[in-house]
Wavefront OBJ file of the C-alpha trace (Angstrom):
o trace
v 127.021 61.027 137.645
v 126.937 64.783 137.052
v 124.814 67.230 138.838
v 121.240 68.339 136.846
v 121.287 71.360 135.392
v 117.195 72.165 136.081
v 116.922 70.563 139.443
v 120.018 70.877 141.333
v 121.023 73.974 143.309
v 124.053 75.728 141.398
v 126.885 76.838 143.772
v 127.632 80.868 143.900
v 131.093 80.428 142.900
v 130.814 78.183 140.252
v 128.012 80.277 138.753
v 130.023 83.202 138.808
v 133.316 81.247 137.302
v 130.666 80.112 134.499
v 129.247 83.271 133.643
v 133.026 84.491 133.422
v 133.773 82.449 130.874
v 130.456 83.186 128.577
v 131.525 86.281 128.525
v 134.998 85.756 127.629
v 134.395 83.382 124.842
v 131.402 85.780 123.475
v 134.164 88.774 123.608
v 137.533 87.927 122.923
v 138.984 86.101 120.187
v 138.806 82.321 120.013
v 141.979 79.850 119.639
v 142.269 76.082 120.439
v 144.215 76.663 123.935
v 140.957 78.798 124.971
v 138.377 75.846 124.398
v 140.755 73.183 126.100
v 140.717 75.409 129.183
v 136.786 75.409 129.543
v 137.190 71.860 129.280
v 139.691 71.395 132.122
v 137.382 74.055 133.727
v 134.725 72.027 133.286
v 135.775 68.557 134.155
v 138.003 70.131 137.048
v 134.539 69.747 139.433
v 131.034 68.313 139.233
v 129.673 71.580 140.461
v 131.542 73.622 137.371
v 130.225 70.940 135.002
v 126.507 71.344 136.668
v 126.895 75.199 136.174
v 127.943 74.896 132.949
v 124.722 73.151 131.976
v 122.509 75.718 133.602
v 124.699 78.649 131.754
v 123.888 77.070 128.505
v 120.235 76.680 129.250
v 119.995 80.100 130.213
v 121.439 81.429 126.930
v 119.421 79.519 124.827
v 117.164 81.734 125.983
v 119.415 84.994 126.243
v 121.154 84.369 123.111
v 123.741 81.320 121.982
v 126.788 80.789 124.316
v 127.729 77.690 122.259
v 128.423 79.273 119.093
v 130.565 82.198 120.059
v 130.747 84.742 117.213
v 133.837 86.805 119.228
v 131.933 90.121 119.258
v 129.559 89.626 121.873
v 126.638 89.953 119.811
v 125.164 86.056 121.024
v 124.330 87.699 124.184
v 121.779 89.941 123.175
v 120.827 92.725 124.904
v 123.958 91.942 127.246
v 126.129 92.138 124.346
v 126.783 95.546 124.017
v 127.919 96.130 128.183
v 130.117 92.784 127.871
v 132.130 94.079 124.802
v 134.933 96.341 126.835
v 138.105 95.761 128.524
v 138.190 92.697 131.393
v 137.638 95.157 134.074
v 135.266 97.476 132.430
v 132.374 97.890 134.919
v 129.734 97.408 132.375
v 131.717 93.881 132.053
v 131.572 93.180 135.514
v 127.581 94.144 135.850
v 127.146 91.984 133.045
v 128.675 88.805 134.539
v 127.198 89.203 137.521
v 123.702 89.676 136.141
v 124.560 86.751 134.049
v 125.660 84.644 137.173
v 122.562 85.272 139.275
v 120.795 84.144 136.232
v 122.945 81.230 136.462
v 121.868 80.244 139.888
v 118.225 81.241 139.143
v 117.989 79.112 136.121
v 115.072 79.380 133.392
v 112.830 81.126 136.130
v 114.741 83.950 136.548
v 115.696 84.703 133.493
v 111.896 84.580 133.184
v 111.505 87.816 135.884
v 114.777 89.498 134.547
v 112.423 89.303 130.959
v 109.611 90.571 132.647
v 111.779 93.339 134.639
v 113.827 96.637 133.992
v 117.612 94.444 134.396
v 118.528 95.878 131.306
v 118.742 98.886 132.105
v 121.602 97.791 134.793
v 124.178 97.778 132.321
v 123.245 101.522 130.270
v 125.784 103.685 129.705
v 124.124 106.265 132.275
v 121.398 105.787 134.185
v 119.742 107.356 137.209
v 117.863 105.796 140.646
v 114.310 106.640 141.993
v 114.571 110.460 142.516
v 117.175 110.946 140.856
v 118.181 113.150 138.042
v 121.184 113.876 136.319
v 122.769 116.452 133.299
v 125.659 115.529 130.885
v 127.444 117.537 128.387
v 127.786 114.675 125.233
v 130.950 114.732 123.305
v 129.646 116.853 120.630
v 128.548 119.623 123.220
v 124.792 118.325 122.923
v 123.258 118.595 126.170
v 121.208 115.524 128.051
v 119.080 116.012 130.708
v 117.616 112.069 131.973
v 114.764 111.879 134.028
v 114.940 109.895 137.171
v 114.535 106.156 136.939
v 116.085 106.107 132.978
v 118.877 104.431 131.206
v 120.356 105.438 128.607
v 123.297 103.999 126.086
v 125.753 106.509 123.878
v 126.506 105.473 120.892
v 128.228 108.137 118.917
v 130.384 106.827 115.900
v 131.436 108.369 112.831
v 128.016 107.937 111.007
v 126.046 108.726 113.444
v 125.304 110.242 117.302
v 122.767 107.672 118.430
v 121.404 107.678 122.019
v 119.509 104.146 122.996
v 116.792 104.768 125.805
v 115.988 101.860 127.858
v 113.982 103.201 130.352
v 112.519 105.947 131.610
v 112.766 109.587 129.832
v 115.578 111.920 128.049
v 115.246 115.684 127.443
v 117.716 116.739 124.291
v 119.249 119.821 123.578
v 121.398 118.757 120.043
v 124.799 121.278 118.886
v 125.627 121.594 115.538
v 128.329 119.086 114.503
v 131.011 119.545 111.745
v 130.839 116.145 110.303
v 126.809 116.355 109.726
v 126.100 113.528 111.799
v 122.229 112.767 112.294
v 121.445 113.037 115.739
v 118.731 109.602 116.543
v 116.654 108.601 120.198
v 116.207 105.106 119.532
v 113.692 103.592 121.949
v 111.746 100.144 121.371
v 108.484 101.856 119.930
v 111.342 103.991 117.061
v 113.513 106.254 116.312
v 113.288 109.891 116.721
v 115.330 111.870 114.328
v 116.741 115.564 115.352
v 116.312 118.261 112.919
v 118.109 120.791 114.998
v 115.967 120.615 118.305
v 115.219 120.997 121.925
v 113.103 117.558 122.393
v 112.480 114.726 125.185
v 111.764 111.379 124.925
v 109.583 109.221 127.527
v 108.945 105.465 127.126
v 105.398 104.798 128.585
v 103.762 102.401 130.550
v 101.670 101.224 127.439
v 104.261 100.786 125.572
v 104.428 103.366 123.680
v 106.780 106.369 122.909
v 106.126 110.030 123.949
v 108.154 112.742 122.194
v 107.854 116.201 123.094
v 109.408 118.827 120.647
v 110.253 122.358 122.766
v 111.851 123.911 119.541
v 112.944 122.742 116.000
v 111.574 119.202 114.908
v 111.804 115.754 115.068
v 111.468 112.914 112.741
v 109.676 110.117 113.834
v 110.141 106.416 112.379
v 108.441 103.978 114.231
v 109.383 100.239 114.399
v 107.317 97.622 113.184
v 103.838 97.411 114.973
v 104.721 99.826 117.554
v 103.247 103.863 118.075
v 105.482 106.846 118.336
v 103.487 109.629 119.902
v 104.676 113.314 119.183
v 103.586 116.681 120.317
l 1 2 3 4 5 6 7 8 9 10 11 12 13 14 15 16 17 18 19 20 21 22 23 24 25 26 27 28 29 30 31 32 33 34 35 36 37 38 39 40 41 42 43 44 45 46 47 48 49 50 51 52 53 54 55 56 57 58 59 60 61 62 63 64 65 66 67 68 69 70 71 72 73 74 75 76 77 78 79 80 81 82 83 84 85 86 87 88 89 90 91 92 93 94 95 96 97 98 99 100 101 102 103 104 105 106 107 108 109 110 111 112 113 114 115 116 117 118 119 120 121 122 123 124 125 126 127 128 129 130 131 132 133 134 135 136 137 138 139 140 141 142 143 144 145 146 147 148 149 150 151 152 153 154 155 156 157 158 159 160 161 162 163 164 165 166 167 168 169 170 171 172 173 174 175 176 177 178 179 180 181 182 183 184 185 186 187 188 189 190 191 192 193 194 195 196 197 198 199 200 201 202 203 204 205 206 207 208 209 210 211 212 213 214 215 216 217 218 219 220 221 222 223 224 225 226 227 228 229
């Protein structure tokens, strides 16, 4: 009889094995000799089966581990820090966030909703009292406040930065391909219009931006507030 997925306590190991292979069928590509192997996996010990089980439960709430669509985007707000090489670091946070999940089961999935987790796997982030100053690649300057996270996304498009937490002062360069400079936050999207400006998720959820010079465009998302001054 196999172990319960709810009920029964999920070993470390096996947790961690699991959560390895969510990732790796959410971000690599998918053949026939891949699946067979989670099934050997899987039938190889009751406890991998039971862990299994609980892996699944847990992304039905994270996002869909049974459907893999090979660019990470099932897992959500994971999916972004799982999509890099096998020994990326952002990989490796996200399988271990994904394995203590695992061994928590729906209830702590429950606190990592109600938490700041996600900001584990951000690009850059800083600790309680801590503050830090990068040079982006288009010689814009970033300043994050302590206790932020924030994820670069700079493509050809676009130079996007995603703030998870915390707050973001901005100092945007010129660039030669005329790429919009965008804070996205959960509240909107600031837009730079050649600026000095800072960006500071609050505890009402809500958005604060501050504009030192230049201006900003502001699109808020649906039903939230976007605060500028």
């Amino acid at each position: 009889m196999g172990a319960s997925s709810t009920s029964s306590a999920i070993d470390a190991r096996a947790a961690r094995e699991a959560a390895e292979w969510l990732v790796r069928i959410q971000c690599e590509p998918q053949d026939a000799g891949q699946a067979q192997a989670l099934a050997r996996w899987r039938a190889a010990d009751p406890q991998h089966e039971a862990a299994w089980q609980r892996a699944e439960l847990v992304m039905g709430r994270v996002g869909t581990a049974t459907a893999p669509s090979g660019n990470g985007a099932a897992l959500g707000p994971l999916g972004a820090a799982a999509l890099r090489d096998a020994g990326s670091a952002r990989r490796r946070a996200t399988t271990q966030l994904l394995a203590a999940l695992i061994v928590a089961g729906p209830a702590g999935y429950l606190a990592w909703r109600a938490g700041p987790w996600s900001a584990w796997s951000a690009d850059v982030r800083t600790a309680t009292g801590e503050r830090r100053e990068l040079q982006l690649p288009d010689d814009s300057r970033m300043q994050l406040d302590t206790g932020s996270a924030v994820d670069i996304a700079f493509t050809a498009m676009e130079r996007r930065l995603v703030l998870r937490a915390g707050a973001v002062w901005i100092q945007t360069a010129a660039d030669a391909a005329g790429r919009p400079f965008l804070v996205q936050t959960p509240q909107g999207t600031a837009l730079a219009l050649g600026t000095r400006y800072a960006a500071r998720i609050l505890d009402d959820e809500s958005t604060l931006v501050v504009v030192r010079e230049g201006a900003v465009q502001l699109r808020p998302a649906r039903g939230r507030r976007a605060r500028a001054r």
